[in-house]
C-alpha positions, 0 to 999 in steps of 0.5 A: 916506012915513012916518019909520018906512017910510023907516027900514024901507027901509034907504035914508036918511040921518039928519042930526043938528043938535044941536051937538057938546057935546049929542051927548056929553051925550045920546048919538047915533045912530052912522049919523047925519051930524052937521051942527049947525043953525048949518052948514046953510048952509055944508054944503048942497052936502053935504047935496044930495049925499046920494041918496035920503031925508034924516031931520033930527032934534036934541033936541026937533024944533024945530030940525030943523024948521028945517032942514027949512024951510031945505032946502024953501026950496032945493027939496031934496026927500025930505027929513023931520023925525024930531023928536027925539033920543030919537024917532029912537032909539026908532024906530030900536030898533023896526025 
């Protein structure tokens, strides 16, 4: 399923992991959980129990790549890297 399927679906979950102060410099998607790379980890649970599709995105998609990595690595599935920041909302504005 592609990123803009998903988004068309209504039924997802947009995770940001940029940290707090980019989100007050570039702005943010208001439906987006925001869960900073660095607390991947210590808030995985809360990710996992998130149902249906799960979109990663930060500024560039690096580092939601990672994160993505990270979730593959603890077989979390329905999972995606929405690349960055101005991709998702530009995505999201085309709905």
């Amino acid at each position: 399923m592609s990123i803009e399927e998903i988004l068309k679906s209504g039924n997802y979950h947009l995770i940001d992991v940029r940290e707090p102060m980019e989100l007050e410099m570039d702005g943010e998607i208001e439906a987006a959980l925001n869960i900073p790379l660095g607390e991947i980890e210590d808030r995985k649970e809360e990710v996992e129990q998130l149902s249906g599709p799960k979109i990663f995105f930060c500024r560039s998609g690096n580092r939601s790549g990672k994160a993505l990595e990270f979730f593959k690595s603890q077989n979390l599935e329905e999972i995606y890297n929405g690349g960055g920041y101005s991709d998702m909302k530009h995505a999201l504005e085309n709905l």
